[in-house]
C-alpha positions as CSV (number, residue, x, y, z in Angstrom):
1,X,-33.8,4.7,-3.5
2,X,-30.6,4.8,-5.1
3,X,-28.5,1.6,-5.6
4,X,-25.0,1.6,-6.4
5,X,-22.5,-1.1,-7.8
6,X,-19.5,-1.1,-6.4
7,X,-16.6,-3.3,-7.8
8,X,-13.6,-4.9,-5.4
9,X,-11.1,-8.0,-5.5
10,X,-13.2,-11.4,-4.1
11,X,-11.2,-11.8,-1.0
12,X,-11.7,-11.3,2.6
13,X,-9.6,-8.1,3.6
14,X,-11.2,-6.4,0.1
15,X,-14.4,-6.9,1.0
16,X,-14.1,-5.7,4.5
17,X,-12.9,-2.7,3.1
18,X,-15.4,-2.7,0.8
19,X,-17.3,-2.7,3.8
20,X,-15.6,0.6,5.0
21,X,-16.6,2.5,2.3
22,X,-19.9,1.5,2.0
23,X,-20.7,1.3,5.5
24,X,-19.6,5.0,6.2
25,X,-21.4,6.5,2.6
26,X,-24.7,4.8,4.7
27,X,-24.0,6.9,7.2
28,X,-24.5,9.9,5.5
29,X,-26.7,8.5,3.1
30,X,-29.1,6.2,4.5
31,X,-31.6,5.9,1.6
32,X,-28.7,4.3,-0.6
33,X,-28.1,0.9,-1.1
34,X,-24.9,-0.8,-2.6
35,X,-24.1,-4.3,-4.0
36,X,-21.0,-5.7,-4.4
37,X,-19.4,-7.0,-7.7
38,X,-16.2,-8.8,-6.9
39,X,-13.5,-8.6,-9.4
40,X,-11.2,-11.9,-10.0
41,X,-7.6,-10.1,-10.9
42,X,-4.4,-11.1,-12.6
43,X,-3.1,-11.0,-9.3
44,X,-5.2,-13.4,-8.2
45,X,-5.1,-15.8,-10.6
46,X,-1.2,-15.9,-10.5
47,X,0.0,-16.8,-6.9
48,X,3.3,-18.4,-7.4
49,X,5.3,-15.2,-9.3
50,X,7.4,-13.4,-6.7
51,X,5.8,-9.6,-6.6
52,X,9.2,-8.7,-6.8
53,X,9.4,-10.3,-10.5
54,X,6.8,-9.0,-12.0
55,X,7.4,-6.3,-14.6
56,X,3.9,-4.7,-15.2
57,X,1.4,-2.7,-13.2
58,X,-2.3,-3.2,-12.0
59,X,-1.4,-6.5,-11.4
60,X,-4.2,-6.4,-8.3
61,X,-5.8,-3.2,-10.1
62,X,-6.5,-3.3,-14.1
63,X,-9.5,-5.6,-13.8
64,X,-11.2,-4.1,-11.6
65,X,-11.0,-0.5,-13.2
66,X,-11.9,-2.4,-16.4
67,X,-15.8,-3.1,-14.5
68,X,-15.9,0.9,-13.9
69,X,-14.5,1.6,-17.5
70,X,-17.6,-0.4,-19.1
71,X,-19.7,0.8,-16.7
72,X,-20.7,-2.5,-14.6
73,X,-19.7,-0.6,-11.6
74,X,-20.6,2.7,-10.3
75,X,-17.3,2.9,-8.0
76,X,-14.4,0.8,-6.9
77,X,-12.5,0.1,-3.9
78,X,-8.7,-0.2,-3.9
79,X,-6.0,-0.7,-1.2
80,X,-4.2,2.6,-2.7
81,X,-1.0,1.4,-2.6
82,X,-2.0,-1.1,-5.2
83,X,-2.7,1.6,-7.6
84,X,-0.2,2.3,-10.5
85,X,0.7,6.1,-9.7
86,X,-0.4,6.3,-13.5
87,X,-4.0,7.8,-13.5
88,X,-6.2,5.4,-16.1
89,X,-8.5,7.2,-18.7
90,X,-11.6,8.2,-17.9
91,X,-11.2,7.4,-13.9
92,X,-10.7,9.6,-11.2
93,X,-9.7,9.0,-7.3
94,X,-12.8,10.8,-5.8
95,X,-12.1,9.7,-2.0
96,X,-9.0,8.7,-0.3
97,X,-9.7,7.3,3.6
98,X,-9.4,5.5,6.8
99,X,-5.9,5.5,6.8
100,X,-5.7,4.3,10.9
101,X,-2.2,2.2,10.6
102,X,0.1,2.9,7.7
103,X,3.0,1.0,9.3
104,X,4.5,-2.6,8.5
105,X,3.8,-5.1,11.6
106,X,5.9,-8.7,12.2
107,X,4.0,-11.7,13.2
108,X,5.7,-14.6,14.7
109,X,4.1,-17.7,16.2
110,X,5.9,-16.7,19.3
111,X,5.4,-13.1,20.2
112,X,8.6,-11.2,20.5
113,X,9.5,-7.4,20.8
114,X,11.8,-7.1,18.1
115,X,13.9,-7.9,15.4
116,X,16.8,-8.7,17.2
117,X,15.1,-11.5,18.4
118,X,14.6,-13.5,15.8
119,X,16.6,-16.3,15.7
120,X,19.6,-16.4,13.2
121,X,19.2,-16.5,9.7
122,X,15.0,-16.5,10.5
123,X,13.2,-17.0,7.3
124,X,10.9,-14.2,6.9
125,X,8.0,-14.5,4.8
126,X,7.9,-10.8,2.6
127,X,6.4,-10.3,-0.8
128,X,8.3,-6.7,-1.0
129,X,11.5,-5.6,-2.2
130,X,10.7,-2.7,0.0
131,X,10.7,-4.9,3.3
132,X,14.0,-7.0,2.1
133,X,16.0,-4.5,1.6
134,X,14.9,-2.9,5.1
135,X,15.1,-6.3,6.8
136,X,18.5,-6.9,5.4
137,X,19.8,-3.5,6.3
138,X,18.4,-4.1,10.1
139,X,20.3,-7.4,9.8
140,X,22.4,-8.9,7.4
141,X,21.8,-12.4,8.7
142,X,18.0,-12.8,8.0
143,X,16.5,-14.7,4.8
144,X,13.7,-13.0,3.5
145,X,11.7,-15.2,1.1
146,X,9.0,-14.7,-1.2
147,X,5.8,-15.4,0.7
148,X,2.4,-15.1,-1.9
149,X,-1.4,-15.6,-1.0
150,X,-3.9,-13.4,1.4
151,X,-3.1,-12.5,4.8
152,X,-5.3,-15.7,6.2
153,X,-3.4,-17.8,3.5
154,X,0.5,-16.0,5.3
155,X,-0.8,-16.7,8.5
156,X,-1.1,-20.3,7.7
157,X,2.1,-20.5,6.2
158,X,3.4,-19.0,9.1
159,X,1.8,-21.4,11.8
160,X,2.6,-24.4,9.6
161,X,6.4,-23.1,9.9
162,X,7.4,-22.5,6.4
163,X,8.3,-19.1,8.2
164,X,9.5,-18.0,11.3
165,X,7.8,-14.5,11.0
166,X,6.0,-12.5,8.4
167,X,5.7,-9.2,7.8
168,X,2.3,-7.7,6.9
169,X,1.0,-4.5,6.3
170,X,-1.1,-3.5,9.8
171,X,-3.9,-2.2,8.5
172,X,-4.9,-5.3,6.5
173,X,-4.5,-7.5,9.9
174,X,-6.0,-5.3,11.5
175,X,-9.1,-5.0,9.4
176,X,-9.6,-8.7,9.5
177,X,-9.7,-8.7,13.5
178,X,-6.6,-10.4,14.0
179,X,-4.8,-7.6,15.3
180,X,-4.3,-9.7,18.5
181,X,-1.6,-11.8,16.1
182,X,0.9,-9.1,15.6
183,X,4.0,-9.5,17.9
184,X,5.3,-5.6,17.1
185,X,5.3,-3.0,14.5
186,X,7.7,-1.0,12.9
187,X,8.0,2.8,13.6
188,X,7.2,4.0,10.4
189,X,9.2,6.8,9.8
190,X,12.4,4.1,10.7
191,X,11.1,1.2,8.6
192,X,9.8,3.0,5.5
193,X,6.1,1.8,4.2
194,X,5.1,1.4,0.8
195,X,3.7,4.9,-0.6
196,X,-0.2,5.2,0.8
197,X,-0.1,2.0,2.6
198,X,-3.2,1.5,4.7
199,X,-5.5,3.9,3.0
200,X,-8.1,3.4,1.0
201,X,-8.7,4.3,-2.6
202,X,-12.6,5.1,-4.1
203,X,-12.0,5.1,-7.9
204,X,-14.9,6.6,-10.1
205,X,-15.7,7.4,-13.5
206,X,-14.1,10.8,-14.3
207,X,-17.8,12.0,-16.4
208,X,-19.6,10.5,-13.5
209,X,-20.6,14.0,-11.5
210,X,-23.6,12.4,-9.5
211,X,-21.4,9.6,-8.0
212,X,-18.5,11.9,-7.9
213,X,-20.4,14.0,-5.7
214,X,-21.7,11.0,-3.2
215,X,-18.6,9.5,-3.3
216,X,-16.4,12.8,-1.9
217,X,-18.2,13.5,1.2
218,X,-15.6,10.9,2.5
219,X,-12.9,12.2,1.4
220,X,-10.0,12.9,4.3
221,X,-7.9,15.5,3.2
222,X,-5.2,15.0,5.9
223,X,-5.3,11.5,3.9
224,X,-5.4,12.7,0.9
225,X,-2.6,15.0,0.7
226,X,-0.1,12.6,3.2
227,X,-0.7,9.7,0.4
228,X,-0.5,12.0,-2.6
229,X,2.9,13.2,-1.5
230,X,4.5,9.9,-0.7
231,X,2.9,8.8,-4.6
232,X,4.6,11.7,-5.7
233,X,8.2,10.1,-4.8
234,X,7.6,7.0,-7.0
235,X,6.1,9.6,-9.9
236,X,9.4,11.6,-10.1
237,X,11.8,8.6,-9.4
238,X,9.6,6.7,-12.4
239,X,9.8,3.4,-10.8
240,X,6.9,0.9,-10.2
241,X,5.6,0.1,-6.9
242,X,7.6,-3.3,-6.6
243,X,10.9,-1.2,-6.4
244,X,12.7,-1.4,-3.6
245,X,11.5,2.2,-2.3
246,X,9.5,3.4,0.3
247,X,7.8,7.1,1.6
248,X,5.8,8.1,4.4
249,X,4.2,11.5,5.4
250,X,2.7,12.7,8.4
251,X,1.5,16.3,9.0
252,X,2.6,17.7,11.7
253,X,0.6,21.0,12.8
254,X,0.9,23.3,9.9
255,X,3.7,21.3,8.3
256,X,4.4,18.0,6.3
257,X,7.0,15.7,7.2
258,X,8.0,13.4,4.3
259,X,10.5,10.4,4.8
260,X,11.7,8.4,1.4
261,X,14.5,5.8,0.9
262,X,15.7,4.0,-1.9
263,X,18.5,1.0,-1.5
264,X,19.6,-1.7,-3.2
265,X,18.1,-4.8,-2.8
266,X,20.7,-6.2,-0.1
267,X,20.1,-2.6,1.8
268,X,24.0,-2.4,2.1
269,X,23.4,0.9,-0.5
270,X,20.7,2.9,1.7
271,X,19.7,6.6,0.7
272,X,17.0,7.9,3.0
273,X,16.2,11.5,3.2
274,X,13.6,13.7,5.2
275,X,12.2,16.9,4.6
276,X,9.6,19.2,6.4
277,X,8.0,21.7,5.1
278,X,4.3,23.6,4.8
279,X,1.8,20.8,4.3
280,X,0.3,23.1,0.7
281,X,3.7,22.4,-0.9
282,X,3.3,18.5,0.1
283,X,3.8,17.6,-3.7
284,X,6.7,20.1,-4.5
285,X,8.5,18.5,-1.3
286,X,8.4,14.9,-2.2
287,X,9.4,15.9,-6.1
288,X,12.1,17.5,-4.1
289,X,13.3,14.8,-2.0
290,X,12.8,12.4,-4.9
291,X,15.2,14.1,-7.1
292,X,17.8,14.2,-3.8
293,X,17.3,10.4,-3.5
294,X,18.4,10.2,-7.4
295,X,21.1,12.5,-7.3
296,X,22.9,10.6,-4.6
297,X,22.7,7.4,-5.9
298,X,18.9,6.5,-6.7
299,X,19.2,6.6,-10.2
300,X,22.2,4.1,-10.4
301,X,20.1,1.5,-8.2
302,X,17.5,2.0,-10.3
303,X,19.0,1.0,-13.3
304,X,20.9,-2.2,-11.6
305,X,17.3,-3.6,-11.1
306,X,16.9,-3.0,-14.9
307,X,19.3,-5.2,-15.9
């Protein structure tokens, strides 16, 4: 019987998807057994820094890839969209999965059915450049402020009114069971998510070939290439994730469809661009529509957040 370590952030939503991986490698494998090493990060530690302000990467990450690195973990879970687009060392993405709900989702003690209900100036909890800049575009008059902790911790906040709504990536919410909180989500090709939001990163050592092997039977390749090519935007805009930027991809028979924005953070400077094209060129696309979004303006934005 085989046992396997598998490393993961301490709190609820990653160990549920922890329980994902693990759950569906039983499947297939039934004589392998897994125990869970939970990771305390940086990110965790620190909960009063705005995401927005923070200047370095693996923030939610670097630890964890640290217990594979020495070899106290066989394979690690990670939301991928926590993932610095920069590969580390010696480690390897060896599955890329259960991507059910890549959109954003608002949450509001009272259910409503849009954002033009909100009261005026709403405060709306966000930890995301991304979403402020969206929000702000959608309407001027909101205040987004920065909202830190786990999604039990925002809901709190939220039914304690600190907030009058939060917005939450869906797939975590969901994977806790409390889908039945949401009040809508956003159409994601309108209200841009952050680059493989909702899936579901298995991270392995690079020399490992056994585990490498286990490990890719659950690989999705629809998955796979959709959250490549949205990673591919921030890799040719070189900008970090906390950037107000945001891709999504969706194939579409034969085809990939590839939506990308940049704006400032107000979002009264908004460059979005779409492209469509055959789902093998998925990378060359989003270099493409990358190098669009900094041609007409993306670079300049870019550099204001610099200073």
């Amino acid at each position: 019987m085989k046992v396997l370590t598998v490393a993961t952030r301490g709190g609820d939503l990653a160990i549920a998807q922890t329980r994902i991986v693990t759950d569906a490698l039983k499947k297939i494998y039934p004589d392998i057994q897994t125990k869970v090493r939970k990771i305390t990060t940086r990110g965790d530690r620190n909960r009063r820094t705005a995401l927005w302000n923070l200047r370095t990467s693996g923030f939610f990450t670097s630890k964890v890839e640290d217990a594979l690195l020495t070899e106290e973990a066989d394979f690690a879970v990670h939301s991928f969209k926590d993932l610095p687009t920069h590969q580390s060392e010696g480690l390897t993405i060896a599955a890329v999965c259960d991507r059910q709900f890549p959109e954003d989702c608002l949450v509001t003690k009272d259910t409503i059915t849009s954002i033009g209900r909100l009261p005026e100036s709403a405060k709306i909890g966000t930890s995301s450049l991304r979403r402020v800049a969206q929000i702000k575009r959608l309407r001027a008059d909101l205040q987004p402020v920065s909202i830190r902790g786990n999604v039990t911790t925002r809901l709190k906040h939220l039914e304690a009114g600190s907030f009058d709504a939060i917005i939450l990536a869906r797939a975590g919410i969901e994977r806790l069971g409390s889908g039945n909180k949401i009040s809508f989500c956003f159409d994601p090709t309108e209200f841009i998510p952050a680059p493989a939001q909702g899936a579901l990163a298995i991270q392995t050592r690079t020399d490992d070939v056994e585990t490498n092997e286990l490990v890719s039977v659950i690989d999705e390749e629809r998955v796979r290439i959709t959250t490549f090519a949205e990673r591919q935007v921030l890799v040719t805009m070189q900008c970090g994730c906390h950037a107000p930027v945001g891709a999504f991809a969706k194939i579409v028979g034969g085809d990939i469809e590839i939506h990308a924005f940049i704006s400032n953070v107000d979002g009264r400077v908004f460059i979005r661009r779409q492209i469509t094209g055959p789902a093998e060129k998925a990378c060359t696309l989003a270099e493409k529509i990358a190098n669009d979004l900094l041609a007409f303006g993306g670079k300049e934005i870019l550099a204001s957040l610099k200073e």
